[in-house]
C-alpha positions as CSV (number, residue, x, y, z in Angstrom):
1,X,0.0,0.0,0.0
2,X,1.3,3.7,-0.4
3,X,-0.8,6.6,0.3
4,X,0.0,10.7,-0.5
5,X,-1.4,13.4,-0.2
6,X,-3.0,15.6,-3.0
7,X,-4.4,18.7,-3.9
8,X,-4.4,21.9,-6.1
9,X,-1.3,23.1,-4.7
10,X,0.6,22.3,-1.3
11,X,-0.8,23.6,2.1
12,X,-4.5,24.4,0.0
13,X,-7.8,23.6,1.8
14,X,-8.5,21.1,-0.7
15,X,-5.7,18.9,0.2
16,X,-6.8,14.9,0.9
17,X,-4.8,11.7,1.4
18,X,-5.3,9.0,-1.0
19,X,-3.6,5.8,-1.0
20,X,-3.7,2.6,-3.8
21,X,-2.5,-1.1,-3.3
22,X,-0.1,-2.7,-5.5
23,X,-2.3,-6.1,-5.0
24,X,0.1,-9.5,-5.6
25,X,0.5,-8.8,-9.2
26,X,2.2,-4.9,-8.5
27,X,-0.7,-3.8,-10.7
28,X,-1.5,-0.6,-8.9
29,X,-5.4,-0.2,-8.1
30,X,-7.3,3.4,-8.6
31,X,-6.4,5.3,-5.4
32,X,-9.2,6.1,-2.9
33,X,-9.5,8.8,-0.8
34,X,-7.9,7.8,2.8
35,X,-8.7,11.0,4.6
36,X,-10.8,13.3,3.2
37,X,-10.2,17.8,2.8
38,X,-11.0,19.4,6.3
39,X,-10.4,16.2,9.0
40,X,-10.2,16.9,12.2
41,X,-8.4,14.9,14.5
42,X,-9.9,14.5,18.3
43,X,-9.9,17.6,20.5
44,X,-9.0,19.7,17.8
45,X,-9.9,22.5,15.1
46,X,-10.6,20.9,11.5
47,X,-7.3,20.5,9.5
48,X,-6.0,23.5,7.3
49,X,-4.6,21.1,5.3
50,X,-2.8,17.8,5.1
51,X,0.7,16.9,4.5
52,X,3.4,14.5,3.9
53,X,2.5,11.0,5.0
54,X,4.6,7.6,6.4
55,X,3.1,4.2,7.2
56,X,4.1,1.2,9.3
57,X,2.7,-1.7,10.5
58,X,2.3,-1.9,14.7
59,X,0.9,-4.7,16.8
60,X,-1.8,-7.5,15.3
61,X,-1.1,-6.2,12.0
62,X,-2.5,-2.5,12.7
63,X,-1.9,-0.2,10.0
64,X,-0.6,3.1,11.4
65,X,-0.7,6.2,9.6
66,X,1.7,9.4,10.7
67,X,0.9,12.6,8.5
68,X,1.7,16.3,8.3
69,X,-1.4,18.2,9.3
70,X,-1.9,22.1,9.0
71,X,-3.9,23.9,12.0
72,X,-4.9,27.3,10.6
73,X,-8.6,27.7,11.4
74,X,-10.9,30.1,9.5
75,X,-11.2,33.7,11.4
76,X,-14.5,35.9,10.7
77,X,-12.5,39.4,9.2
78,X,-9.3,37.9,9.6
79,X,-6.8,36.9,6.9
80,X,-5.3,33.5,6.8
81,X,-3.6,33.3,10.3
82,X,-0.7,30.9,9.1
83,X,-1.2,29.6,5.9
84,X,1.4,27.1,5.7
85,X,4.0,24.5,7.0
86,X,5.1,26.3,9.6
87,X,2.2,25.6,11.6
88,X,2.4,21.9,10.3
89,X,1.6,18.8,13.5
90,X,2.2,15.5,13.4
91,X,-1.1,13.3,13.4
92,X,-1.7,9.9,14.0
93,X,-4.6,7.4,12.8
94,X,-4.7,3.7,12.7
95,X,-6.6,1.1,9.9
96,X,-7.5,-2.3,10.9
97,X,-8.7,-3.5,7.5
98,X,-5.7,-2.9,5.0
99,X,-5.8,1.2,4.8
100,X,-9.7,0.9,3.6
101,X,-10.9,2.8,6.6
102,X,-8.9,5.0,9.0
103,X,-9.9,6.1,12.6
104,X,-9.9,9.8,13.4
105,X,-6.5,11.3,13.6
106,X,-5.2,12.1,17.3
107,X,-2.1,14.4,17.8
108,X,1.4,12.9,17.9
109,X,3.2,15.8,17.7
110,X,2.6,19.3,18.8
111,X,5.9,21.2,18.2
112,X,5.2,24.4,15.4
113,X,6.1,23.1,12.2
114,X,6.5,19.4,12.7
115,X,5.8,17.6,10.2
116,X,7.0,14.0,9.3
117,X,9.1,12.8,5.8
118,X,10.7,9.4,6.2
119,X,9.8,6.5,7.2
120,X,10.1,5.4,11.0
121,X,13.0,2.6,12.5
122,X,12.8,0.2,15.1
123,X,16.1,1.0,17.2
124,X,17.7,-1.7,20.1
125,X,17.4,0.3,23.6
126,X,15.4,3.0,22.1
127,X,12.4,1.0,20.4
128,X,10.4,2.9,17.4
129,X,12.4,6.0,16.2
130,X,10.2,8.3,14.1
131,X,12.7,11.1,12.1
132,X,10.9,14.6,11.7
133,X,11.5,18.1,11.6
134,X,10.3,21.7,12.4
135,X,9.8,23.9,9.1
136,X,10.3,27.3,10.5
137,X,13.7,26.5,12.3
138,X,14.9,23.9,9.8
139,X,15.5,21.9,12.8
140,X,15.6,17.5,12.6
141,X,13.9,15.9,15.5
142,X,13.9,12.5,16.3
143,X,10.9,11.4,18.1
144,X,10.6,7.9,20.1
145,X,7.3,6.5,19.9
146,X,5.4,4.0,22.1
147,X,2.5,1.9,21.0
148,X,-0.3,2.2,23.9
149,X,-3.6,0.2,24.5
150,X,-6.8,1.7,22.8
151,X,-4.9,1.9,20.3
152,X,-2.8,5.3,19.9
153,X,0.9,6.6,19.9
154,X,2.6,8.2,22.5
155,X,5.4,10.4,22.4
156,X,7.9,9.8,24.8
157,X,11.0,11.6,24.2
158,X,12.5,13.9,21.4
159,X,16.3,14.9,20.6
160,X,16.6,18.1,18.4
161,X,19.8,18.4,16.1
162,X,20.6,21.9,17.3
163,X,22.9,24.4,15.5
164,X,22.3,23.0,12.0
165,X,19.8,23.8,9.8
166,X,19.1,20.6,7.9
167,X,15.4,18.8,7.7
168,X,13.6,15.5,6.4
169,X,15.9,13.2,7.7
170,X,15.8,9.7,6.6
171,X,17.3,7.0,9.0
172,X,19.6,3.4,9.2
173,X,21.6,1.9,11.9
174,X,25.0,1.4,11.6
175,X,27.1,-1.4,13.0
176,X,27.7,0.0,16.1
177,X,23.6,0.6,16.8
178,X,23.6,3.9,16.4
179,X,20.9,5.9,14.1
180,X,22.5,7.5,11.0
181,X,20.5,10.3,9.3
182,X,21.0,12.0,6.1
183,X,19.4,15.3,5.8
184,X,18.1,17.3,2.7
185,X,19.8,20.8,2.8
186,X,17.8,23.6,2.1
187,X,21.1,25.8,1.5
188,X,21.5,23.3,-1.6
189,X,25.2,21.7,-1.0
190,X,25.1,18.7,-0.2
191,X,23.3,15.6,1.3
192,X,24.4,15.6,5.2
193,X,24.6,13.1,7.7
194,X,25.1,13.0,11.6
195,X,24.5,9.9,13.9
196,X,22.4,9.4,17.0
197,X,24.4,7.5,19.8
198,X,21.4,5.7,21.6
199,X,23.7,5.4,24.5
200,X,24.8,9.0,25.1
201,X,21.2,10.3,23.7
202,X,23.2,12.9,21.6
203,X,24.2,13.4,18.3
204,X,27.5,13.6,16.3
205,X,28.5,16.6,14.8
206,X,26.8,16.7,10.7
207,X,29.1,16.2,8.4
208,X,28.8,16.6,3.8
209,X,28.6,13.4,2.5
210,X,30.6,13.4,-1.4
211,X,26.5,13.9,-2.6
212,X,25.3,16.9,-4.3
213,X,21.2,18.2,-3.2
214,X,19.2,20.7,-4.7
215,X,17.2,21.0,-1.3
216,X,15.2,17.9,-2.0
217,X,14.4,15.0,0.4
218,X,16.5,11.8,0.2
219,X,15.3,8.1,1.4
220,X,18.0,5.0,2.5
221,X,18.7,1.4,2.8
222,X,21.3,-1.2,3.7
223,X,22.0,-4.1,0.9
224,X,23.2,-7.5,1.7
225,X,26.4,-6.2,2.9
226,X,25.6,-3.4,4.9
227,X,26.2,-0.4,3.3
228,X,24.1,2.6,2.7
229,X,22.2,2.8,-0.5
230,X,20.6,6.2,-0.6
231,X,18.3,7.5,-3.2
232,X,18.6,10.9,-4.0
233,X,18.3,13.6,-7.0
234,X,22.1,13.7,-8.2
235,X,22.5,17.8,-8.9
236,X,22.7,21.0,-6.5
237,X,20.2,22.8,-9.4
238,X,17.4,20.7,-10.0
239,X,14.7,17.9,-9.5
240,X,15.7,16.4,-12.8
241,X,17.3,13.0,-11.9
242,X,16.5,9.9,-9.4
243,X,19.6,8.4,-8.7
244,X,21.5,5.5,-6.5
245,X,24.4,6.0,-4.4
246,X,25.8,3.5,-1.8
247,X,29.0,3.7,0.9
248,X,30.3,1.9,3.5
249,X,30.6,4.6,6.0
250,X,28.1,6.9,5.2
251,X,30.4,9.7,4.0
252,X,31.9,8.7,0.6
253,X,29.5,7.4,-2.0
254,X,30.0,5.8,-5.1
255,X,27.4,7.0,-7.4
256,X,25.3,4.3,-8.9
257,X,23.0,4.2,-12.1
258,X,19.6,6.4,-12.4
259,X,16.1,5.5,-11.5
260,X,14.5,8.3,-13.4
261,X,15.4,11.1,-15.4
262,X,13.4,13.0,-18.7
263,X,9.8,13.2,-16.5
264,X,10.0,17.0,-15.2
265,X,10.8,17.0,-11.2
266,X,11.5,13.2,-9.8
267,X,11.5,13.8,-6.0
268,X,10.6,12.7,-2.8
269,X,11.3,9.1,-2.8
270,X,10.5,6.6,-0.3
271,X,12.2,2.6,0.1
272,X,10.4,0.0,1.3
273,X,11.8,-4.0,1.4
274,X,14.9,-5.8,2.4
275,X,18.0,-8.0,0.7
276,X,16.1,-11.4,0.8
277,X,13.1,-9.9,-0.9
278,X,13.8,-6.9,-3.1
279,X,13.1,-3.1,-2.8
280,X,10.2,-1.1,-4.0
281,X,10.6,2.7,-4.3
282,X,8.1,5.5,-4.7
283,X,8.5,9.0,-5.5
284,X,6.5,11.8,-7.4
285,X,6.9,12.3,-10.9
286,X,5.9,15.0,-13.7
287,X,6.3,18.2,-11.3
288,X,4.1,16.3,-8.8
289,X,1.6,15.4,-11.0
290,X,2.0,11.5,-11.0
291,X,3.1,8.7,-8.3
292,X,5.9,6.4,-10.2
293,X,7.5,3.4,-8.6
294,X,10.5,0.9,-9.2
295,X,10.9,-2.8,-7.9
296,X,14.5,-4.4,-7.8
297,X,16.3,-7.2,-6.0
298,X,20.0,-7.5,-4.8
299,X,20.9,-8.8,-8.5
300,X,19.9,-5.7,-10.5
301,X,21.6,-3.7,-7.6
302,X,24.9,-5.1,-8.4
303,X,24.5,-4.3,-11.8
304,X,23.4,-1.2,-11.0
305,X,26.8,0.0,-9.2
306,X,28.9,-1.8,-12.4
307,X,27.2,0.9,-15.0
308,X,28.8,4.0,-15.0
309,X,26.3,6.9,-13.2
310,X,24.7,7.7,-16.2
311,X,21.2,7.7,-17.8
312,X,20.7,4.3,-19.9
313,X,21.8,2.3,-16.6
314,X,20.0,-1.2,-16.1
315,X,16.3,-0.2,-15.9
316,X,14.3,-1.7,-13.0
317,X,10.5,-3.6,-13.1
């Protein structure tokens, strides 16, 4: 299943989340409208608008839904009172039937701006390790999150990246189980990364990875061997190009062949899978127009890294 969220332009009032299933076959069914323009999740004022969404699975096969969420209610004489992502939440709503049917959205996280990106990661010591960040101080957050009875999600403790500006971090461990992040950098120089010591609850100091980014958001995952495969757009100018990348220590990449290129922006991607059974990415195409999607196992990986980084690589299914 992937869901999205869609409307005439980002932060409008028209803004819904739809989501679609691939079914056994990967043939994608017509999306269907998850959460509907104007939700409102308990004890609160009806959405603004709806944002970036990330879904895992939690106890008895729950489907749980995190999304961005706008609070910026209508004021009789008033002009809009904060019309966009900086005054993004963090929502939370569970399925119990496949992502048919949601429940009504409670608040995960309240901190001004929050809003989620990648996709959560289950972390020894620490347990479930959702990365988000704040958009009006550009700040990464990583949020722990319990599971409680009733169902609903519980935030029990956050750890800001302070003194950097980077946001939309997208996490793996690394062999000594700590958290690595990369970060997309809205001063457009390169993809960053830092690590989270679950031990000393503090981060490293950020460091540039070898990766150029245009301000866009980046998504990883280990291979068979343990390195770092991230997906990224390869330029500091544009959205033009979906590319591979992989390293051993998270700082030097070798660049690997392209996922997409020729369809307007190709951007916000998001891995799902593992070595044994393949990856599936998904990302938006045509300016944001479109939902595309590529499936590949550890075999057309290899091959990917032996082309040189150019379009024409091996294409995947």
């Amino acid at each position: 299943i992937a869901c999205w969220y869609s409307g005439a332009a980002e932060a409008s009032r028209d803004a819904r989340i739809l989501c679609a299933d691939s079914g056994e076959g990967a043939v994608w069914s017509e999306p269907w409208t998850a959460v509907a323009a104007g939700a409102q999740p308990a004890g609160q004022h009806a959405e603004k608008s709806l944002g970036n969404v990330v879904l895992f699975e939690g106890r008895d096969g729950r489907l749980w839904m995190v999304h961005g969420a706008i609070q910026s209610p209508r004021m009789l004489g008033v002009a809009e009172p904060c019309p966009g992502w900086r005054c993004g939440r963090i929502d939370a709503r569970w399925s119990a039937d496949g992502g048919r049917t949601w429940s009504q959205a409670t608040r995960l996280l309240g901190l001004p701006g929050a809003l989620p990106r990648a996709k959560p990661l289950v972390v020894p010591g620490l347990g479930l390790v959702l990365p988000a960040y704040q958009e009006a101080p550009r700040r990464t957050v990583l949020a722990v999150v319990a599971e409680r009875p009733g169902p609903s999600l519980e935030v029990t403790a956050a750890f800001p990246l302070r003194g950097v500006r980077l946001i939309q971090p997208a996490l793996a461990t690394d062999a000594a189980g700590g958290v690595r992040a990369f970060f997309r950098d809205p001063k457009k120089r390169a993809v960053w990364t830092a690590v989270f010591d679950p031990k000393a609850m503090a981060w490293s100091a950020p460091e540039q990875t070898n990766l150029p980014n245009p301000s866009s958001a980046v998504d990883v995952f280990r291979d068979r061997q343990g390195r770092y495969v991230l997906v990224y757009n390869p330029s500091q100018h544009g959205r033009g190009a979906l590319a591979l990348a992989r390293s051993s220590d998270g700082v030097a990449f070798q660049r690997g062949c392209y996922l997409a290129e020729g369809d307007g922006d190709v951007a916000y991607p998001t891995v799902t899978g593992d070595a044994d059974h393949g990856w599936a990415v998904i990302w938006s195409a045509s300016d944001k127009r479109r939902i595309a999607t590529a499936a590949f196992d550890e075999a057309w990986l290899a091959q990917c890294f032996a082309e040189p980084p150019a379009s024409g690589a091996p294409t995947p299914n």
